[in-house]
MITI-168183 format. One record per residue (C-alpha): residue in three letters; chain; x, y, z. Coordinates in pm, 1 decimal. Example, Ala and Ser with C-alpha at 12.3 -4.5 7.8 and 13.67 -1.06 7.14 Angstrom:
<atoms>
+--------+-------+----------+----------+----------+
| drengu | bakol |        X |        Y |        Z |
+--------+-------+----------+----------+----------+
|    ALA |     A |   1230.0 |   -450.0 |    780.0 |
|    SER |     A |   1367.0 |   -106.0 |    714.0 |
+--------+-------+----------+----------+----------+
</atoms>
This chain:
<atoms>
+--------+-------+----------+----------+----------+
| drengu | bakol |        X |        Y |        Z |
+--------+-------+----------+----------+----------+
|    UNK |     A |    970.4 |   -747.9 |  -2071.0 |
|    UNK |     A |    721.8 |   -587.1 |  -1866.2 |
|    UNK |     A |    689.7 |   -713.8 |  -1560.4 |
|    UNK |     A |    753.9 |   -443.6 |  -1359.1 |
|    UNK |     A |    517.0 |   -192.6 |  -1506.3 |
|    UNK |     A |    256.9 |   -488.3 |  -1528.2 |
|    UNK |     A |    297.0 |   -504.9 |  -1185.2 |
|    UNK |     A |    278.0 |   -159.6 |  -1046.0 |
|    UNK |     A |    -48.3 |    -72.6 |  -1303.8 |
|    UNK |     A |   -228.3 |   -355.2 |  -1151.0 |
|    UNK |     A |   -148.8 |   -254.0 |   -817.6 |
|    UNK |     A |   -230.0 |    139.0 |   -874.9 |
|    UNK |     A |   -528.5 |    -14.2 |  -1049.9 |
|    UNK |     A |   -622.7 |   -209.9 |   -761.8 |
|    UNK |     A |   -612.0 |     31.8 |   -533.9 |
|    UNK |     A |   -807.7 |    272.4 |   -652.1 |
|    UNK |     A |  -1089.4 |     72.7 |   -739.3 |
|    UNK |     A |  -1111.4 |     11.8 |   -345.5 |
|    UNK |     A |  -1331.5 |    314.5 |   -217.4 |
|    UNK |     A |  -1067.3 |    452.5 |     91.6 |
|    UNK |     A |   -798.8 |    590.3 |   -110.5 |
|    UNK |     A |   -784.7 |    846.5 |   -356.7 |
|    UNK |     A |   -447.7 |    908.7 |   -475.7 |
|    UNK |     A |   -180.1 |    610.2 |   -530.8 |
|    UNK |     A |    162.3 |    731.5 |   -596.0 |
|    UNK |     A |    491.7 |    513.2 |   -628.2 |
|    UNK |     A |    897.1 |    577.8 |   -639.1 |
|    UNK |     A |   1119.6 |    665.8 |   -363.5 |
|    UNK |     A |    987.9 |    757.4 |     13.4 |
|    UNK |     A |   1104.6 |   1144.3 |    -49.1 |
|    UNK |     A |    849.2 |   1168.7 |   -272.7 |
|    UNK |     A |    555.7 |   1101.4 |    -35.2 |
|    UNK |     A |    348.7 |   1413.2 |     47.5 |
|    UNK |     A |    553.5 |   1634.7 |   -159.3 |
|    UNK |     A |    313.4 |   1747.5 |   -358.6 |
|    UNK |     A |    112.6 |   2091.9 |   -311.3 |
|    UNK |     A |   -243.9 |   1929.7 |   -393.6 |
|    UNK |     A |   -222.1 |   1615.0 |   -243.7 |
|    UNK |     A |   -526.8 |   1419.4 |   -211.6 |
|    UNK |     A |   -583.1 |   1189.8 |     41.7 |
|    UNK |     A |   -589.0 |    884.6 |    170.9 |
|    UNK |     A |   -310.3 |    813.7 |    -29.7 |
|    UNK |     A |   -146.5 |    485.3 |   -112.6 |
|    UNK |     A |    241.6 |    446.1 |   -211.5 |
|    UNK |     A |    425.7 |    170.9 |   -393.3 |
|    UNK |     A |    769.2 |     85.0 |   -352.8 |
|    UNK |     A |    915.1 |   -234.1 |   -488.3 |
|    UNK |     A |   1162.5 |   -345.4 |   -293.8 |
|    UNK |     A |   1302.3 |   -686.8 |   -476.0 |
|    UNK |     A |   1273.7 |   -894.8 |   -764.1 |
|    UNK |     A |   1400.3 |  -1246.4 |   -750.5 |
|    UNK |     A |   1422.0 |  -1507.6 |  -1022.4 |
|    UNK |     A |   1360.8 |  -1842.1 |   -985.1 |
|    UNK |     A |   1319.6 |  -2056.3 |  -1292.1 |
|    UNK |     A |   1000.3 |  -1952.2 |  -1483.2 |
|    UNK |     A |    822.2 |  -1703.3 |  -1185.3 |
|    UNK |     A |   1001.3 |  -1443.5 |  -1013.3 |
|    UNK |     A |    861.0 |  -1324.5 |   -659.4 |
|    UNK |     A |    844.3 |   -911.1 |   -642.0 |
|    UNK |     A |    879.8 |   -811.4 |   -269.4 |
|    UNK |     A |    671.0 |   -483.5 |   -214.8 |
|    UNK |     A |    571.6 |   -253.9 |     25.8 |
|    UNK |     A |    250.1 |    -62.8 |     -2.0 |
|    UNK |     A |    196.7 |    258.8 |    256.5 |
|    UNK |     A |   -175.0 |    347.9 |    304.5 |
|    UNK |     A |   -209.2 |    622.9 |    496.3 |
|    UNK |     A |   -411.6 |   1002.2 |    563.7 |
|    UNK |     A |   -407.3 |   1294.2 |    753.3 |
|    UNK |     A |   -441.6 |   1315.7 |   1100.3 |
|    UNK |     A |   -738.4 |   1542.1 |   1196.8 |
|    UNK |     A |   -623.2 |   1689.5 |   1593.8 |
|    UNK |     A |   -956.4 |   1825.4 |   1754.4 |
|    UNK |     A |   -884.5 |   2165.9 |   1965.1 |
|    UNK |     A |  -1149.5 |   2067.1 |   2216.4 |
|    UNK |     A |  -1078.3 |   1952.7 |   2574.3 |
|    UNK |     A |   -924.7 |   1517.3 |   2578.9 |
|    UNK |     A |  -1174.3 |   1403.6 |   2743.2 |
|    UNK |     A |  -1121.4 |   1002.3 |   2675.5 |
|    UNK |     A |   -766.9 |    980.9 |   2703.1 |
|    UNK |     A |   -758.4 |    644.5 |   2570.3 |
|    UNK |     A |   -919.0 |    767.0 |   2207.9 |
|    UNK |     A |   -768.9 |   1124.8 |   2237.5 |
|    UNK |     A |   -858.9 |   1426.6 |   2091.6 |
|    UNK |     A |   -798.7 |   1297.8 |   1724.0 |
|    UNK |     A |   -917.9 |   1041.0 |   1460.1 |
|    UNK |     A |   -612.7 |    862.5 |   1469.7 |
|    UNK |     A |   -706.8 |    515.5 |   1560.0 |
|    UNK |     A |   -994.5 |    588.2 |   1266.1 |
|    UNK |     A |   -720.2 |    621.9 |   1062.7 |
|    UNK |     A |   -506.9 |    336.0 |   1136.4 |
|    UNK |     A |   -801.7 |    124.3 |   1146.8 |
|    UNK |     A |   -923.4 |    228.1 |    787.2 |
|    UNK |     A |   -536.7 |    200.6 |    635.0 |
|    UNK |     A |   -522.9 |   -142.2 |    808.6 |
|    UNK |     A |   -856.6 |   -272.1 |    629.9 |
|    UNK |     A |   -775.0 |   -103.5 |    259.6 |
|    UNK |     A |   -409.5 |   -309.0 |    318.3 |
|    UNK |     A |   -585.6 |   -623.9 |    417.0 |
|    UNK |     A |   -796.9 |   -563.8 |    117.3 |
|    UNK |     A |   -502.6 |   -601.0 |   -136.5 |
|    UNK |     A |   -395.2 |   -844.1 |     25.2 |
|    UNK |     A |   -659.3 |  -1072.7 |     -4.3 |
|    UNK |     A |   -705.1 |   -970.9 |   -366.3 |
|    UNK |     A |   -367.2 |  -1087.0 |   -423.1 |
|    UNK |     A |   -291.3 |  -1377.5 |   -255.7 |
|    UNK |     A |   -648.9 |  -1514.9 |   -427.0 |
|    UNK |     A |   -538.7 |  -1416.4 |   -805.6 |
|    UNK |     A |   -812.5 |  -1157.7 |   -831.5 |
|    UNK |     A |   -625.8 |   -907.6 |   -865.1 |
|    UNK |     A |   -422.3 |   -994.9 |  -1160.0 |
|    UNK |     A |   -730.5 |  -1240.9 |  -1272.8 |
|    UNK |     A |   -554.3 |  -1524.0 |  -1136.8 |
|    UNK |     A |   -224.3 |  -1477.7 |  -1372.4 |
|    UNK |     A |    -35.7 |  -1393.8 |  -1063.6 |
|    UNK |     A |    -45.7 |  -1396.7 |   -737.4 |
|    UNK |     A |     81.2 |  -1293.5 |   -385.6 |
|    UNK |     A |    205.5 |  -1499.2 |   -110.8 |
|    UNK |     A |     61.3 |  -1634.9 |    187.0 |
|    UNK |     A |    169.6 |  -1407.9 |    449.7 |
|    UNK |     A |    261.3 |  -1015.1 |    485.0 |
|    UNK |     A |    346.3 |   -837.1 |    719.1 |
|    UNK |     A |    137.6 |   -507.4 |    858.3 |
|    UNK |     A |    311.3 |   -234.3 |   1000.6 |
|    UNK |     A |    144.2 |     69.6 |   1188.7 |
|    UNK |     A |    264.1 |    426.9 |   1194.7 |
|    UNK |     A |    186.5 |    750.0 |   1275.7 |
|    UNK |     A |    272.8 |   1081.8 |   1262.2 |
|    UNK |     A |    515.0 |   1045.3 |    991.0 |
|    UNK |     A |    619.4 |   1250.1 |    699.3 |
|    UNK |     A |    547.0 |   1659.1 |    652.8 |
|    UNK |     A |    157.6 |   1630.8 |    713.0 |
|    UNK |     A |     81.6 |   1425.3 |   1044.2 |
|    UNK |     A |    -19.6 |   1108.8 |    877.6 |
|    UNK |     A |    -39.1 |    767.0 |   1013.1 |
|    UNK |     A |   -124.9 |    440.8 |    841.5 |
|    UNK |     A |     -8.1 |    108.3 |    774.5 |
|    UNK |     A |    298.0 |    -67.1 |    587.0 |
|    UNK |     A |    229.5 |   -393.6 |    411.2 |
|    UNK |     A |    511.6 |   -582.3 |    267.1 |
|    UNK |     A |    390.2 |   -858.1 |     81.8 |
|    UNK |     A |    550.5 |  -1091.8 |   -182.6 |
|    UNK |     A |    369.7 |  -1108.4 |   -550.9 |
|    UNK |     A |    456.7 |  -1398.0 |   -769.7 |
|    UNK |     A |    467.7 |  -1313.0 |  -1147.6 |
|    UNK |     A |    533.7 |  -1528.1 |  -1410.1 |
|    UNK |     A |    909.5 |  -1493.0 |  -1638.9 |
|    UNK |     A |    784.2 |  -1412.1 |  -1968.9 |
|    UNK |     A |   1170.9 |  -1335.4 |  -2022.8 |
|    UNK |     A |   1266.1 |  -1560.7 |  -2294.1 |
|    UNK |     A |   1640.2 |  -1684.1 |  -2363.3 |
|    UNK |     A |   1630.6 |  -1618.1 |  -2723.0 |
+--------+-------+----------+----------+----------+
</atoms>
């Protein structure tokens, strides 16, 4: 069976045919930004669930798309933008997770073998892990067929 690695390939795949993200990584979230020459934006995959029902099963996973922060040293002078690129960031992480999405939840991104739910959820964050990042969270639900046989 290989469902799960079918799954995260086409995902890593995916996502790094889409032009704002550069490195796509995937395990546990202690692993995110630990490497020394980490290339960003980045995109991490965590699966979160499999469950079984008759001959699909639905993956729940959670995709983080995120970069670094860039913090100007010059004066705020528009304190509702601030001295950073911030909302650039969350703005461009939002679109590249909207962007799977849609691939998904249309079939295109398994050429219509699979596909993802209707909904997901989007999550914003910021300053978050070693490097001040922010980004976006999407938890999504992929339906994949059971090519588990009972033989």
């Amino acid at each position: 069976m290989t469902t799960y690695f079918y799954l995260i390939d086409k995902l890593k795949d995916a996502i790094l045919n889409e032009p704002f993200t550069t490195t796509c990584t995937t395990g546990s979230l202690d692993d995110i930004d630990n490497y020394k020459q980490t290339l960003f934006p980045l995109a991490h995959i965590i699966v979160n669930s499999f469950q079984a029902n008759g001959n699909v099963i639905t993956a729940n996973v959670s995709i983080l798309f995120m970069d670094i922060v860039d913090i100007s040293k010059d004066e705020v002078t528009d304190i509702f933008r601030g001295n950073d690129n911030e909302q650039e960031v969350l703005n461009t992480q939002f679109n590249a997770a909207m962007r799977i999405y849609e691939l998904a939840r249309r079939g295109e991104l398994f050429n219509n073998e699979i596909w993802g739910g209707d909904t997901a959820t989007i999550e914003p964050f910021t300053e978050r892990f070693e490097n001040y990042l922010a980004g976006v969270t999407i938890t999504l639900d992929i339906i994949l067929r059971n090519d588990m046989s009972i033989c």
